[in-house]
N, C-alpha and C positions, 0 to 999 in steps of 0.2 A: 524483555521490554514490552510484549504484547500483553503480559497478564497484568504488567504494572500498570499497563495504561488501562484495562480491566479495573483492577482493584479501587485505580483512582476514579475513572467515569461512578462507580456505582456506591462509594464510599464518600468522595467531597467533592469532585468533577473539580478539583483544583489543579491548575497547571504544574505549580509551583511544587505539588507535592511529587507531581510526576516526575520532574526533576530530579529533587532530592532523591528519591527510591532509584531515579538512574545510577546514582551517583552513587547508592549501597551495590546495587546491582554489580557495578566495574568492582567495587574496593571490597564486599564481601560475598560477592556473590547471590546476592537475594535474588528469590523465585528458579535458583537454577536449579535443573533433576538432582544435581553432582557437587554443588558448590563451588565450583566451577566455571569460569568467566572463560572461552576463549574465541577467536577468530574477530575478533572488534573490529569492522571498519576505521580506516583513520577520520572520516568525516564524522564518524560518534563518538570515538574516542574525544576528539579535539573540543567538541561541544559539550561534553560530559567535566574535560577539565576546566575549560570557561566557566560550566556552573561551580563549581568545587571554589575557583577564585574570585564567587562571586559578582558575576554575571549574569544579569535580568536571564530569564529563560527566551524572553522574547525577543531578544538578538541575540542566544547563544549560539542556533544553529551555524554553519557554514554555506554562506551563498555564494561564492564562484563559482563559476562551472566545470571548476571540476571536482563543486562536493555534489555531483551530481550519482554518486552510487544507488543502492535501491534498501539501502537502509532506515528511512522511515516508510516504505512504500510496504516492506516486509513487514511493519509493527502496524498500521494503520489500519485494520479491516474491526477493532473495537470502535472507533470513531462511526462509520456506515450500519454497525450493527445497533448501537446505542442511539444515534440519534439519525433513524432510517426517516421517522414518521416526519421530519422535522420538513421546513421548505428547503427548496434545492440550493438557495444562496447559502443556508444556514448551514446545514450540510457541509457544503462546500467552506465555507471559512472555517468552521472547525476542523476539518480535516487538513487546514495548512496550519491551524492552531498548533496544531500539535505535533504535525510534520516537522514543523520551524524548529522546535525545540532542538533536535540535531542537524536537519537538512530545508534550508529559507530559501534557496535556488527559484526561481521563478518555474523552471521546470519541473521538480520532484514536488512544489505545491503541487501543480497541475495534476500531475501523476495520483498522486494521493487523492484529489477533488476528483476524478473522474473516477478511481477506484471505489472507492467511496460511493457518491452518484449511480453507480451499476448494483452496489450491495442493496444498497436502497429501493431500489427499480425491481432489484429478485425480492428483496421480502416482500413486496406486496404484490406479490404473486405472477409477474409480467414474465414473459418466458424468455428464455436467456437470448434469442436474437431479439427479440422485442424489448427488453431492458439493452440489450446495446446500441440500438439506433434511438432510444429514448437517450441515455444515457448522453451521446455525439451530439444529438440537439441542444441537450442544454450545456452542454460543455461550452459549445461553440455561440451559443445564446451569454453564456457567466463572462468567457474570457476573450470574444474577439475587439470588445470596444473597451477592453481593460488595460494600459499598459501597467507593469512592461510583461503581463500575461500576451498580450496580443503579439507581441514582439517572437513569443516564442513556438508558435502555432504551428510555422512548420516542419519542427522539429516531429509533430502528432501528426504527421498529415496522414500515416499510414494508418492511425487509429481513428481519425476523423474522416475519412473518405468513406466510411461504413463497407469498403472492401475489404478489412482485415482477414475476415472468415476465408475469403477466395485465394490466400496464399499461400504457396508451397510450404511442405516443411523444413527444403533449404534454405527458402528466404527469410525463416525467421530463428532471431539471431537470441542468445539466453547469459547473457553475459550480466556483469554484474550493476551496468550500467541502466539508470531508473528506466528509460524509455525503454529498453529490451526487456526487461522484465515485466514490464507493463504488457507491451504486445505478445510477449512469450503466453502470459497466464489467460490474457484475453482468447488468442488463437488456440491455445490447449482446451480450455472450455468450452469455446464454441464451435469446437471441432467435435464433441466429445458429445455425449449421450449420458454418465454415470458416473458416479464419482472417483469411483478406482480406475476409468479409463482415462480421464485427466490429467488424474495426477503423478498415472505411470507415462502417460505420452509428455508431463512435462520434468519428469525425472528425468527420461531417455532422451530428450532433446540435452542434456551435458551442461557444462560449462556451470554456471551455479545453479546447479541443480535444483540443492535443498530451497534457496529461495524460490525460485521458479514455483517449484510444486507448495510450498506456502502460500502464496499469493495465489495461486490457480487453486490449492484445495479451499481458502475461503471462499471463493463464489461457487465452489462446486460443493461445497460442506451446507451453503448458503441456499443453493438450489435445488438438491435433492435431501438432505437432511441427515442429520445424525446416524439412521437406522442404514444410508448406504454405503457408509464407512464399513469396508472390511473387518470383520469381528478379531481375524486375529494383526490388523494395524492399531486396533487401538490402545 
């Protein structure tokens, strides 16, 4: 789903298209290594068959709270990389652009906008605690007089309190729900020095693992660059 939204940013930046390719993606497997569809969230799953019946993309996702998994939050770091140079509101509403498409939650936007906001902050060169206290400010500047973003603030408060960096490694929690994965990649990164010490401190952290270290290897992929990826991980 990450390369689809790839293919689309830099091919027709059509939403619509992003969709439909979702929709090959489930039923034949496009862009997979293997051809091979498996482990689907039901929160994408369910938004994937909406598009299939015909379903604007732009309420296909699911917004109850509890399509709040970390399944657009996993596919979203083309959104921060494509349109980093962009203003930070711009940024940010494309990155729920696109989120929506399977997961509209008021939450997992959020998640997605702040993730987002930090990629952005590392390309232009801000160093990674300084892109995350940049990053809080405008969060809290986009969504505290926004409802019903403002409603859900303090659900973030451990990522806006700019304390995140100071917590144990028991206190943070790698599950598959958007906010723990959010704080999971953020504290692995900002605890971390290099790109292979991240993304093994956010493998070892358990629980969903593989997403974890996806989202933590983009802003670590993001921050040190291609050449610190392990020769034989790639």
């Amino acid at each position: 789903l990450m390369i689809i939204t790839v293919e689309s940013l830099i091919y027709d930046s059509q939403l619509k298209h992003i969709g439909l390719n979702f929709i090959k993606w489930l039923d034949e497997g496009y862009w997979t290594p293997h051809g091979c569809v498996y482990d689907v969230g039901p929160t994408t799953s369910m938004a994937i068959y909406r598009i299939k019946k015909g379903v604007d993309i732009s309420i296909s996702g699911g917004d109850d709270e509890l399509s709040n998994g970390n399944g657009s939050l996993m596919r979203i770091l083309p959104v921060g990389l494509y349109y980093w140079n962009r203003s930070t509101s711009e940024i940010i509403s494309l990155a729920h652009k696109i989120s929506s498409i399977t997961h509209k939650h008021p939450r997992s936007l959020i998640s997605c906008g702040i993730y987002c906001l930090m990629v952005s902050f590392l390309l232009k060169g801000i160093p990674p605690l300084d892109a995350y206290h940049e990053t809080i400010s405008v969060a809290k500047n986009e969504y505290e007089s926004n409802n019903p973003f403002a409603n859900e603030l303090p659900h973030f408060k451990r990522i806006l309190s700019g304390e995140l960096l100071s917590l144990k490694e028991d206190d943070i929690k790698s599950s598959g729900y958007v906010i723990h994965t959010l704080e999971a990649s953020l504290w692995c990164f900002l605890n971390s020095s290099s790109y292979k010490e991240a993304v093994l401190k956010a493998v070892n952290l358990g629980d969903d693992a593989d997403t974890t270290a996806t989202v933590t290897g983009g802003l670590a992929g993001v921050c040190y660059g291609y050449d610190s990826v392990p020769e034989d991980w790639r």
